[in-house]
C-alpha positions, 0 to 999 in steps of 0.5 A, a space after each residue: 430709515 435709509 437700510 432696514 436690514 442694518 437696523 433691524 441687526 443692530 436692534 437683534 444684536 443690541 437686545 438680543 445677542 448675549 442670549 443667542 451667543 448663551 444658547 450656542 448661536 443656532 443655525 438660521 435663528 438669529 437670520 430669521 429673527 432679523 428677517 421678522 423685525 424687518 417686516 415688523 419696522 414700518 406698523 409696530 417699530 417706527 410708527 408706535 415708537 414714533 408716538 410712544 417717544 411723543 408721549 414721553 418725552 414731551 417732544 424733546 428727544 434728547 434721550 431715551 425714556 426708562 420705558 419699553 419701546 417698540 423697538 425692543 418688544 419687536 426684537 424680543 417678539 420675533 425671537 419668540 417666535 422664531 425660536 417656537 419652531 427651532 427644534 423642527 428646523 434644526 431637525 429638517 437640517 439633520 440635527 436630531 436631540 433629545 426633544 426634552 433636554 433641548 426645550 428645557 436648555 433653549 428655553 432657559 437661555 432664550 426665554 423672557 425671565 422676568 423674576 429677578 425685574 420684578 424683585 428688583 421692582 419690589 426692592 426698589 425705594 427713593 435713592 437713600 442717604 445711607 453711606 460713610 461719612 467719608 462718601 457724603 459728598 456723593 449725595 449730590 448727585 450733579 456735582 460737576 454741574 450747576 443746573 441754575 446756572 449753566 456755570 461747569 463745576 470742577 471736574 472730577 468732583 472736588 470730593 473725590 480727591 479724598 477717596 481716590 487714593 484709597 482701598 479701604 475706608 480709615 476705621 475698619 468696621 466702624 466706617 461703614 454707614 447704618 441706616 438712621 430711618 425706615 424699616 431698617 433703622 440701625 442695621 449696617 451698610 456692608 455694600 453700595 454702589 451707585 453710578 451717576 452719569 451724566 449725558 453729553 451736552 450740546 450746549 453749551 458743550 460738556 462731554 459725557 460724565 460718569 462717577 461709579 463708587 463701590 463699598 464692600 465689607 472684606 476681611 483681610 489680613 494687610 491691604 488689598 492691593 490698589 485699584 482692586 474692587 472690593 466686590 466679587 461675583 455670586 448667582 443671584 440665586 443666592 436671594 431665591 434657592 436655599 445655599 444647601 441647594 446651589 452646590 456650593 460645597 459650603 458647610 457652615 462650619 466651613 464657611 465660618 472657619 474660611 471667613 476668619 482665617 482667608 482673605 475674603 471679599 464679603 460682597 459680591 456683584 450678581 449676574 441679574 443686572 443690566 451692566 457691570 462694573 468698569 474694568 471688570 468682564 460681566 458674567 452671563 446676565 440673565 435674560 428678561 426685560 427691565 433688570 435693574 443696573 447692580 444686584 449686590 448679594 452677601 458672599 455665599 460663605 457670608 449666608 452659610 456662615 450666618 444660616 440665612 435663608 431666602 425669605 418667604 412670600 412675596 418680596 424683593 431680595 431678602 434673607 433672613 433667620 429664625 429671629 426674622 428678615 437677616 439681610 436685604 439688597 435695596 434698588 433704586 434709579 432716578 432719570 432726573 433729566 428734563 427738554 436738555 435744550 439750553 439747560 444742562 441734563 441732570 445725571 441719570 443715577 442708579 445703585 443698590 445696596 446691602 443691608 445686615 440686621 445689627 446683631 448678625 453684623 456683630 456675629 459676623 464681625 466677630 468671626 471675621 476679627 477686628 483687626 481684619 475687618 474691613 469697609 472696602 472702597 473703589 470711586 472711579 471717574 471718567 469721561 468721554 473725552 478721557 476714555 476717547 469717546 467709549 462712555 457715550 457707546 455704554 448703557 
């Protein structure tokens, strides 16, 4: 590499820059976490990656593998490293705290937290068929691309001319998809979102792709006005911490009452994934490696109101009640993409969504009221040649 100083920035600023932003940027760490990948690039960045990139991708580099590279643990190594003796440091430069309250804060924003990763892992399953009927046509997951032939399909995809008009789905509660196989037969889909993206290619020539579709269950009083998500932000401790214990002001009763009488977003976007959503500002991400694209998780008045708890033992993100497991968020991500040297790459999808055990969405169903009941839907498309270039920069 031609300025190791400027790669070495760009990888501590690429993996490691919300979390040094999150712990108040301080002074002389992120310098000297440059200073330690630098000295790492020639042995453990450029040669083991050389062979790690070797190993998995046949030789075709084309795009990256869903793995950890070495570029990555050489970032993530030196931060450790440069933050062990990051309360010495400041003290030599006269800023004095209190040792305890410092460690446990720098700790909790620098540290590598792989808890919601290995949840998201324990949650994941192959990408499902479960969603409205009015979404079918999103199962393809290529449909802008003829893998046989070579031959471009109509984009955006022909489908979505039946959804991009709409806010919430035509028939209310009924809308929303149940799942027909598995552990989980019967129980109602109140949230999805997929993103499909599709890589640029050289030839023959196709700009970047990318197709993101969200559902979520709201209780509304009239439409919600257009172009608006039907998610909204929660903690994904939701899935880990009692509701009583998050500080939420939440009352069962009061929950209960607010769902059936206010407009209310019953689903919501956590802040343990990777990305957000387009258009919308992400909250702080947690730290840690391997996060999983979207964690969706029910409202907080949606647990209140239904009594859930997180489920004991070990598991993925799971709710559930006296009768058993209540609700549960399924992950799953595919890289279907092969050499991409003549033949066109296949789109890299990702999604999650909410299941609710069937007697507990007529509960809910009947506190929201029928006629406020509604399956929310957002699909949004767009492309690097309509947004200028911005979709091949995202990750």
């Amino acid at each position: 590499m031609n300025n190791p100083r400027e790669f070495a920035t760009h990888l501590v600023d690429h993996y490691l820059g919300a979390r040094l932003d999150a712990a108040g940027s301080p002074a002389g760490l992120r310098e000297t976490v440059i200073d330690l990948v630098i000295d790492a690039l020639p042995d453990r960045v450029e040669t083991l990656m050389s062979t790690q990139l070797e190993l998995l991708t046949n030789g075709h580099r084309s795009q990256l593998p869903d793995a950890y590279l070495a570029d990555h643990a050489a970032a993530e190594d030196a931060l450790q490293h440069a933050a062990a003796g990051l309360r010495a440091a400041l003290a030599q430069a006269g800023q004095l705290g209190n040792a305890q309250s410092f460690e446990r804060g720098a700790a909790a924003r620098l540290r590598d937290d792989p808890r919601a990763a290995l949840r998201a892992e324990l949650a994941r399953i192959p990408r499902p068929l479960t969603r409205p009927e009015s979404l079918a046509w999103s199962l393809d997951p290529a449909p802008w691309f003829s893998d046989s032939h070579q031959a471009a399909k109509p984009w955006p995809p022909p489908g979505s001319a039946s959804v991009a008009s709409l806010r919430s789905l035509p028939g209310g509660a009924m809308a929303l998809a149940r799942v027909d196989d598995g552990p989980h037969v019967g129980w109602v889909q109140i949230g999805l979102i997929e993103r499909q993206r599709t890589p640029a290619r050289r030839y023959p020539d196709q700009p970047a792709r990318q197709l993101q579709i969200v559902v979520g269950l709201e209780a509304l009083n009239e439409e919600p006005p257009p172009g608006t998500l039907p998610v909204s932000q929660a903690p994904w401790q939701l899935w880990t911490s009692p509701w009583r214990r998050l500080g939420l002001g939440l009352t069962t009763e009061s929950a209960s009452e607010h769902i059936s009488a206010t407009n209310h977003v019953l689903t919501a976007l956590t802040d343990a994934g990777s990305t957000g959503l387009i258009d919308v500002p992400r909250p702080r991400t947690l730290n840690g490696l391997g996060l999983p694209l979207y964690v969706l998780a029910p409202a907080a008045s949606v647990v209140a109101t239904l009594g859930l708890e997180p489920t004991e033992g070990i598991c993925g993100f799971s709710l559930s009640d006296a009768a058993g497991e209540a609700l549960v968020c399924r992950q799953w991500h595919g890289h279907l993409v092969h050499d991409g040297n003549y033949e066109p790459l296949m789109p890299a999808v990702a999604g999650a969504d909410l299941l609710l055990r069937p007697d507990l969405f007529t509960r809910l169903h009947d506190t929201i009221g029928a006629s406020r009941c509604r399956a929310g839907v957002n699909v949004h498309h767009m492309s690097a040649d309509e947004e200028d270039g911005a979709l091949d920069a995202e990750g």
